[in-house]
C-alpha positions as CSV (number, residue, x, y, z in Angstrom):
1,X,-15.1,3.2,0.1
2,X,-11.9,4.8,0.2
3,X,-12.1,8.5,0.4
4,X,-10.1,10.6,-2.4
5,X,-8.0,12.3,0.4
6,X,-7.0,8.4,1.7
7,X,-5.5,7.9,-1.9
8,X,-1.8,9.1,-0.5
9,X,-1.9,7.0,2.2
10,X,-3.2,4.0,0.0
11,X,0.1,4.0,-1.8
12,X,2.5,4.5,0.5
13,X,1.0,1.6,1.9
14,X,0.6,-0.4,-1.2
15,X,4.3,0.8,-2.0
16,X,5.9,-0.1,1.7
17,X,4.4,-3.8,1.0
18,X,5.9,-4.3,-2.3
19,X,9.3,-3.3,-0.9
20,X,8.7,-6.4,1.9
21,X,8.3,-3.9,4.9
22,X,5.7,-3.8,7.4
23,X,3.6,-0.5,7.0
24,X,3.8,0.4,10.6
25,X,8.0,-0.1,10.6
26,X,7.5,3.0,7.7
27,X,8.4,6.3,9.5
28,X,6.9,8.1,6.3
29,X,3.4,6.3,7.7
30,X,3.7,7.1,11.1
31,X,2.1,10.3,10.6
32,X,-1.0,8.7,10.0
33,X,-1.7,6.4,12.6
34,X,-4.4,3.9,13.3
35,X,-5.7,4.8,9.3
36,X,-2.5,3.0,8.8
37,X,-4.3,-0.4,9.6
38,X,-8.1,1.0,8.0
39,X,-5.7,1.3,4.8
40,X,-4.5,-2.2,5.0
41,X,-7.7,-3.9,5.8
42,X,-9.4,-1.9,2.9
43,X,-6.7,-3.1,0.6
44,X,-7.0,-6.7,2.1
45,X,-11.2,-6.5,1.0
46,X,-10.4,-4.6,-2.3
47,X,-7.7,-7.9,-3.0
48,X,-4.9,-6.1,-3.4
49,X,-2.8,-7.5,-0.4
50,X,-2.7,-10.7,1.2
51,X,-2.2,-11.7,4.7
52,X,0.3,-14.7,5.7
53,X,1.0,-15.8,9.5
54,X,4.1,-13.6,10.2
55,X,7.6,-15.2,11.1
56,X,9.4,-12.6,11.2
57,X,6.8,-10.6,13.8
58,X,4.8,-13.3,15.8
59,X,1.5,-12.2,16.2
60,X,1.6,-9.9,13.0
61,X,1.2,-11.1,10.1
62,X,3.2,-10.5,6.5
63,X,1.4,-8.2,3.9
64,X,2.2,-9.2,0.4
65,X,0.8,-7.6,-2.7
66,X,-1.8,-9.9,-4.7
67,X,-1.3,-10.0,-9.0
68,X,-4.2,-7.1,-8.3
69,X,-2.0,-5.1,-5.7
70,X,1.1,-5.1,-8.3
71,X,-0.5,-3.9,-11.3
72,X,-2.2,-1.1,-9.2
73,X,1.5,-0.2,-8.2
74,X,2.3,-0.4,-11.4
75,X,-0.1,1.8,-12.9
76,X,0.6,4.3,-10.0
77,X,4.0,4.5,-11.0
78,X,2.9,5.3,-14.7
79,X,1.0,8.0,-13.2
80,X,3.2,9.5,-11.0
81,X,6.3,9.4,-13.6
82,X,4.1,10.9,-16.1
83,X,5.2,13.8,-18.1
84,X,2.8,16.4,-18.4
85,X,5.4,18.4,-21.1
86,X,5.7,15.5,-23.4
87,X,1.9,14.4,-23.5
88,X,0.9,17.8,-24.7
């Protein structure tokens, strides 16, 4: 389980791997370290991201979002673009 406080770091990940970039080449993620890969494997089990053999970084493999990972992004976007003065 994913820990309310983790839910920043959750999508900045999610977000770094629907703009094609690696997580750890983010300098806005190297602030949090090694939960950088406890993110990504919790997102990997939840089936929000997929892992493919890398070509571009031997050894590491490409991240890519799942149909589950971009409709989370999706609704994250909602939320955070949401106008608090027009809802009320």
């Amino acid at each position: 389980m994913i820990d309310f406080l983790g839910t920043p770091l959750i999508v900045d990940v999610l977000r770094t791997i629907r703009d094609g970039r690696p997580p750890r080449e983010n300098p806005d993620l190297c602030r949090y370290g090694d939960a950088v890969d406890v993110a990504v494997d919790a997102l990997a089990a939840a089936g929000a991201v997929c892992r493919h053999p890398g070509a571009q970084h031997p050894g590491e493999p490409t991240l890519v979002l799942t149909t589950k990972g971009r409709l989370v992004c999706s609704l994250v976007d909602e939320v955070v673009g949401f106008d608090f003065d027009e809802a009320c």
